[in-house]
C-alpha positions as CSV (number, residue, x, y, z in Angstrom):
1,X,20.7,123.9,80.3
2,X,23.0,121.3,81.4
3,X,22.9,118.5,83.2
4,X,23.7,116.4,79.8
5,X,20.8,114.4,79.0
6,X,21.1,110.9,80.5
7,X,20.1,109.7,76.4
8,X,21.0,112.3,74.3
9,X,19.4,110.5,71.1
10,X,17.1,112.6,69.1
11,X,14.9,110.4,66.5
12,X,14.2,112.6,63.4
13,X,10.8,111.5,62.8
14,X,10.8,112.7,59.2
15,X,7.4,111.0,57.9
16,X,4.5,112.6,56.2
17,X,1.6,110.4,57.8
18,X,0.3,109.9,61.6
19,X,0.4,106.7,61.8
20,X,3.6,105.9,60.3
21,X,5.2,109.2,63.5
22,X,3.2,107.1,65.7
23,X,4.4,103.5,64.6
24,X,8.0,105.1,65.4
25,X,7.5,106.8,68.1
26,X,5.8,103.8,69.8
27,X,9.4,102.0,68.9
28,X,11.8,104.1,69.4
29,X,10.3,106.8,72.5
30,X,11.9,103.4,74.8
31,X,15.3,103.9,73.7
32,X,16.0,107.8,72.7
33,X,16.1,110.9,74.8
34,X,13.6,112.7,72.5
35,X,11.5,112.8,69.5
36,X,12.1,115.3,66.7
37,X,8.6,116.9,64.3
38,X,9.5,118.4,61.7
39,X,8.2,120.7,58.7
40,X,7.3,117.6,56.7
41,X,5.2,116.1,59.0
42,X,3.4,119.2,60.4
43,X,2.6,120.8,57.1
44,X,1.0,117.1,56.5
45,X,-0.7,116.6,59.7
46,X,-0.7,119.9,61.3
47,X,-0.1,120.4,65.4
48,X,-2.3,117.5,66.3
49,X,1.4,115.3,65.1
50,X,3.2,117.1,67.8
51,X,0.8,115.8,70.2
52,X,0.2,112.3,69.3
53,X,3.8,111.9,69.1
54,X,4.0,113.8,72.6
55,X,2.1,110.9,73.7
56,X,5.2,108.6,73.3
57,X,7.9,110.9,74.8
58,X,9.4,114.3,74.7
59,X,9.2,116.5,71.2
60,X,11.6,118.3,69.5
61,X,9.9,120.4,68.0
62,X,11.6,121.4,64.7
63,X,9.8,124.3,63.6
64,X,12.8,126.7,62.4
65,X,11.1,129.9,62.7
66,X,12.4,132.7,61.0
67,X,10.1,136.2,60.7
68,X,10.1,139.1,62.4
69,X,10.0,139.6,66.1
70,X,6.1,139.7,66.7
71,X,5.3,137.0,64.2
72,X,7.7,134.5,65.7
73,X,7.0,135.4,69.4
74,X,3.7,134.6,68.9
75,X,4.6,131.7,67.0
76,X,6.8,130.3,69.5
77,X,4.1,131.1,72.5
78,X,2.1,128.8,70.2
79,X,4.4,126.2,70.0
80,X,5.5,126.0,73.6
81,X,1.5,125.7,74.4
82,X,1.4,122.6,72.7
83,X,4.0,121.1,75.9
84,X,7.1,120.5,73.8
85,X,10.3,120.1,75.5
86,X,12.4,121.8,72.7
87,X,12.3,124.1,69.7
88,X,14.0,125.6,67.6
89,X,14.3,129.6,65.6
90,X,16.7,130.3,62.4
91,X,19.9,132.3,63.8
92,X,20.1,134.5,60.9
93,X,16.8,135.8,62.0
94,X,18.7,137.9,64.4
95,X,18.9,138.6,68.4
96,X,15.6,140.7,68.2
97,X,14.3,137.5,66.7
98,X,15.6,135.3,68.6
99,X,14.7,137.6,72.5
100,X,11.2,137.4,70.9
101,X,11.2,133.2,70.3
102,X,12.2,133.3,74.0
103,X,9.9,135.3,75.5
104,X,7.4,133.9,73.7
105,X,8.3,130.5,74.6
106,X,8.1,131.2,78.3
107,X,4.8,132.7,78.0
108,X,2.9,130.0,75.7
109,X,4.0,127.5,78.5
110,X,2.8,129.4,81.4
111,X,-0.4,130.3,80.1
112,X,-0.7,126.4,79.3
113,X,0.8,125.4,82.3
114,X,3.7,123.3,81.5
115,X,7.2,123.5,81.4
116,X,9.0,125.7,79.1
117,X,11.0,124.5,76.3
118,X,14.3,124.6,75.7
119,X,15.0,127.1,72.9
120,X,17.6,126.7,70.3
121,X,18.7,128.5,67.4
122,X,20.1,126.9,63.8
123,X,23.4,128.1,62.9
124,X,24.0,126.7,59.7
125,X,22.3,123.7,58.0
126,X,24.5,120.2,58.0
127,X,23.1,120.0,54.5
128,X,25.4,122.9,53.4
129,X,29.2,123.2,53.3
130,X,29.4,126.7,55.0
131,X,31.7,128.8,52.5
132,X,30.1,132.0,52.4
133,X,27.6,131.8,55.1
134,X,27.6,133.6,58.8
135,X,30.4,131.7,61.2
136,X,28.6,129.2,63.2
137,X,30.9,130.3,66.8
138,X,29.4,133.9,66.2
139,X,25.8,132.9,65.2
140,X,26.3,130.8,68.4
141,X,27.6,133.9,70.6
142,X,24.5,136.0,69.4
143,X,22.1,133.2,70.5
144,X,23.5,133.5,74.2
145,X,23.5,136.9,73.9
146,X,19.8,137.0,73.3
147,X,18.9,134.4,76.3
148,X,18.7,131.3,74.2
149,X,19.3,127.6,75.8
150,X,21.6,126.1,73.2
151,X,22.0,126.0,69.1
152,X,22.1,123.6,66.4
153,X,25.7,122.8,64.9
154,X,27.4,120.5,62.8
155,X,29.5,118.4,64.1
156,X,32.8,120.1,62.8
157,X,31.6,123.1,64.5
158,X,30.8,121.6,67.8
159,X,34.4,122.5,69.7
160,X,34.7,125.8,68.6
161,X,31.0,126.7,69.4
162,X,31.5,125.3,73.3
163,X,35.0,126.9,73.3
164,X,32.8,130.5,72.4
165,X,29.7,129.6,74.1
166,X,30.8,127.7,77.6
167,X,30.0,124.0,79.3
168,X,26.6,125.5,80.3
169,X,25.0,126.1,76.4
170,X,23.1,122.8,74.4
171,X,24.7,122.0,71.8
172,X,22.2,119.7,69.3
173,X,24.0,118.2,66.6
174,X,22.3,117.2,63.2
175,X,24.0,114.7,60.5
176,X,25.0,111.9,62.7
177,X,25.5,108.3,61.0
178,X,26.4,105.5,63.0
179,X,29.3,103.9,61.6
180,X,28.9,102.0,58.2
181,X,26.5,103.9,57.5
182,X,24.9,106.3,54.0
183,X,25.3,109.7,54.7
184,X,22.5,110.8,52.8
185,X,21.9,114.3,51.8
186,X,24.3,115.3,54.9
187,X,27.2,117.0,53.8
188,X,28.9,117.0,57.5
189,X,28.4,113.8,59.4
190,X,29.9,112.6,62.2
191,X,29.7,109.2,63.9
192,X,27.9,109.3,67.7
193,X,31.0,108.7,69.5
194,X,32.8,111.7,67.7
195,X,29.7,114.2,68.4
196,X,29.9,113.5,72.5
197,X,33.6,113.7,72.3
198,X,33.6,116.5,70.4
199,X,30.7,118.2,73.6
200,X,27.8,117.6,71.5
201,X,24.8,117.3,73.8
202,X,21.9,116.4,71.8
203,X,22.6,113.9,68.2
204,X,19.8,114.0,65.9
205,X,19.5,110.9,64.0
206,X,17.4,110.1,61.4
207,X,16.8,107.1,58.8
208,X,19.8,105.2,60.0
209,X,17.2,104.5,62.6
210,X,13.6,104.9,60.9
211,X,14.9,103.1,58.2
212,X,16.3,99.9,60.2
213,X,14.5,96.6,60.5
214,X,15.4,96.5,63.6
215,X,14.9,100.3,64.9
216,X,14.8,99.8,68.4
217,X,18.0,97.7,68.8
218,X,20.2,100.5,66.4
219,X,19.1,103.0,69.2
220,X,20.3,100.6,72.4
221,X,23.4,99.7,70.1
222,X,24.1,103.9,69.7
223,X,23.6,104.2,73.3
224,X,25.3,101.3,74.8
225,X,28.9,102.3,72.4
226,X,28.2,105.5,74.0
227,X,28.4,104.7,77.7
């Protein structure tokens, strides 16, 4: 992966309508690194919110597929078609699964003719606590080992994964709250500041920015504490 991103704010655009994706987008694309669409708003809208939001900035594309191999290489050849600059597979699904996502990302973006997508895998959910599920450093490990770009972590996890995994692997970090701020439905958050420091490459940050009056100047406060 890495270079670092030079904003490495991810806007969790978790809205059921167009227009309200596109009302954010149009805010926020200025002032974050990348735009996240997830299963809320393409099950409302189908792919067509992927690319209007595309039209605003680069898409995270937060599709978390898990199936077996075939099913989600085609899937993710699907996916990457649609010009997205990341995605995203279920580790759990396993390193067949996941070689499969990969290949299949490459090919859906050279038969569309755009750049492929990084490809990350989900480790475990920050809306769980973790006792009895798959360690999150070896979930990590198997994701390298099957030619993936990066995972998604919590925040806790974040040190131990790069200590497994190496300076070169993406690291996208979910449950991030700016200071001050509701954690939600989040069970492990982490303030901005403590993600990067921790080597978190990516935050993903959701209604403490969609939900602001003032959208647009959360983000430039995030980034400027963070520089």
């Amino acid at each position: 992966m890495i270079p670092r991103p030079a904003d490495p704010i991810v806007v969790a655009l978790d809205v059921s309508t167009l227009e309200e994706a596109d009302r954010l987008a149009g805010i926020l694309a200025p002032h974050v690194g990348m735009l996240k669409v997830g299963l809320e708003l393409v099950w409302a809208q189908g792919p067509e919110a992927i690319q209007r939001v595309a039209t605003h900035g680069p898409v995270f594309a937060d599709c978390k597929l898990h199936d077996i191999p075939t099913t989600v290489e085609r899937a993710a050849a699907n996916v990457a078609r649609l010009g997205v600059a990341m995605l995203n597979v279920h580790a759990l699904g396993g390193e067949a699964m996941m070689r499969a996502a990969a290949a299949g990302s490459r090919r859906g973006a050279e038969e569309a003719g755009v750049d492929p997508p990084l490809v990350v895998a989900v480790t475990v959910l920050s809306s769980h606590a973790g006792e009895g599920l798959a360690s999150p450093a070896s979930l990590a490990f198997e994701a390298k080992a099957a030619g993936l770009d990066g995972v998604v972590v919590s925040g806790e996890d974040v040190e131990d994964v790069r200590a497994t995994c190496g300076e070169e692997f993406c690291l996208v970090v979910p449950g991030i709250r700016p200071a001050g701020s509701n954690g939600h439905d989040q069970v492990r958050v982490l303030t901005p500041g403590e993600a990067i420091e921790r080597g978190a490459d990516y935050l993903v940050i959701g209604r403490p920015l969609t939900e602001a009056p003032d959208p647009a100047g959360v983000a430039r406060g995030i980034l400027h504490d963070l520089r």
